[in-house]
C-alpha positions as CSV (number, residue, x, y, z in Angstrom):
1,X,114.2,130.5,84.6
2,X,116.2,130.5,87.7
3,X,113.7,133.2,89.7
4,X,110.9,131.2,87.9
5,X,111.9,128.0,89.9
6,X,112.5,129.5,93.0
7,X,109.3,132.1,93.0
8,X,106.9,129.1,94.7
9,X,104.7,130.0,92.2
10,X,103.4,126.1,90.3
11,X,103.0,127.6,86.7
12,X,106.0,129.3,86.7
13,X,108.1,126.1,88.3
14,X,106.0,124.1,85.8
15,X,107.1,126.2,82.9
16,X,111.0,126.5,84.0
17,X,111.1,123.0,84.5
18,X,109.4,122.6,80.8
19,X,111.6,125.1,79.6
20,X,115.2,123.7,81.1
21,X,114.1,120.3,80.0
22,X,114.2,121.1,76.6
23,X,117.1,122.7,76.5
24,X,118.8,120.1,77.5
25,X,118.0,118.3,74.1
26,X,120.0,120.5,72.6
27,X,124.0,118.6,73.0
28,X,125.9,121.7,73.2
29,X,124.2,123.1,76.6
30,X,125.7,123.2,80.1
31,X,124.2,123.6,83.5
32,X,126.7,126.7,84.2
33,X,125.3,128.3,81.5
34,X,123.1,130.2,83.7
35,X,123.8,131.0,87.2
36,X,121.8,129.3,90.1
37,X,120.4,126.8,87.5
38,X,122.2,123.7,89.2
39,X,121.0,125.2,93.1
40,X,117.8,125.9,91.8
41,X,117.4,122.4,90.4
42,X,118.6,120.9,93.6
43,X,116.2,122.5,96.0
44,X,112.7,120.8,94.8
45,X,114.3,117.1,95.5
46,X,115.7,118.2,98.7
47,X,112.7,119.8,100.0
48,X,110.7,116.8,98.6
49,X,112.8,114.5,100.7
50,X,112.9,116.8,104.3
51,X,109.2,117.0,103.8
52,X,107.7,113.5,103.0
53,X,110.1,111.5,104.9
54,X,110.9,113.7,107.9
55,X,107.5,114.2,109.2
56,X,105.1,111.4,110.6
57,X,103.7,110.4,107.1
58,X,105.4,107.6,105.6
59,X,106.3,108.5,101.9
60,X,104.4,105.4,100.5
61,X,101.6,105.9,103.2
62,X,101.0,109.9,102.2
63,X,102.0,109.2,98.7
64,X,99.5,106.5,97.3
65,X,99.3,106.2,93.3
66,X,95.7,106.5,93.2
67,X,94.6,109.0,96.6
68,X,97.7,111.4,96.7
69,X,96.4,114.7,97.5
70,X,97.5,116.9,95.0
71,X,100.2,119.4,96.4
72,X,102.0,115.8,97.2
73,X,101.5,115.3,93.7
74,X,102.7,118.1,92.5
75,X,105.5,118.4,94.4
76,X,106.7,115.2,93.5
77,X,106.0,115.7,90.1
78,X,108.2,119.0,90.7
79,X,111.4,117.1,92.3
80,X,111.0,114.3,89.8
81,X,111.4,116.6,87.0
82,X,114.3,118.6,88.7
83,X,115.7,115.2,89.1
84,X,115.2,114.2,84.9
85,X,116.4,117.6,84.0
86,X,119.9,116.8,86.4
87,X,120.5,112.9,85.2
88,X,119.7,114.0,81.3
89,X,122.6,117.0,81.7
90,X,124.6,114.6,83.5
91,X,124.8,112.7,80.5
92,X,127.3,115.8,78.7
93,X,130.9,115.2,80.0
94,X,130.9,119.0,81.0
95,X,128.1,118.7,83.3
96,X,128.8,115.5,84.8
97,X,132.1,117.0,86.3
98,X,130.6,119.9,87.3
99,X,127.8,117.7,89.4
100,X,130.5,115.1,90.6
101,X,132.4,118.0,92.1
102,X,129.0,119.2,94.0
103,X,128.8,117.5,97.7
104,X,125.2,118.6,97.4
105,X,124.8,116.1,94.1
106,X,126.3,113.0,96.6
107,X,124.3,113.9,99.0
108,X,120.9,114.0,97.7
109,X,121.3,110.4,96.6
110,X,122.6,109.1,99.4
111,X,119.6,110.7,101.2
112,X,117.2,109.7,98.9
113,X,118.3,105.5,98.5
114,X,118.2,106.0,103.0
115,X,115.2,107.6,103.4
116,X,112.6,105.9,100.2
117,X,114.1,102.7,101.5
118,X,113.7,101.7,97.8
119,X,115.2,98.4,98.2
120,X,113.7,97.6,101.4
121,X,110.5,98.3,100.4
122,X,111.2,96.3,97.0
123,X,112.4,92.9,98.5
124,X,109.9,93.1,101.3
């Protein structure tokens, strides 16, 4: 799963993603399970973020519900389901320390509530 997520390929990231997620509704499985599985799951949101909000585009200008092209929306749809699979395993005690010991895990949040400007965009 873990060279299926990181081959670039979108049916193969689309069926690891499928796959991970239902694991994870089984209660007795952890993210060290299999090896890579947490770096692997970090690197869609992360790429998502350095691409849509560190070029020119605005993320809600290149983004748009109805006209996104659709690499955008698969991508997104990649690093939102990266993000699901992470919050959902977060939710067993063993995983949750596991991610609260990863700076990378701080760090994506903190990148993505500064660059989305969720709340910003949200209050007007």
């Amino acid at each position: 799963m873990v060279l299926a997520l990181r081959s670039g390929i979108d049916s193969e990231i689309a069926w690891a993603l499928d796959r991970i997620s239902r694991r994870f509704k089984n209660d007795a499985y952890h993210l060290s399970i299999i090896l890579g599985l947490v770096d692997a799951l970090f690197e869609r949101p992360e790429w998502f973020l350095q691409e849509y909000t560190n070029s020119n585009k605005k993320l809600d200008e290149s983004l748009s519900l109805f006209s996104a092209p659709p690499t955008a929306r698969r991508h997104r749809r990649f690093a939102l389901e990266s993000i699901s699979i992470i919050r959902n395993a977060s939710f067993q005690e063993a995983n949750a320390t596991l991610l609260a010991s990863m700076p990378r895990a701080r760090t994506l949040v903190l990148e993505a509530v500064d660059k989305t400007d969720a709340f910003g965009d949200f209050f007007g």
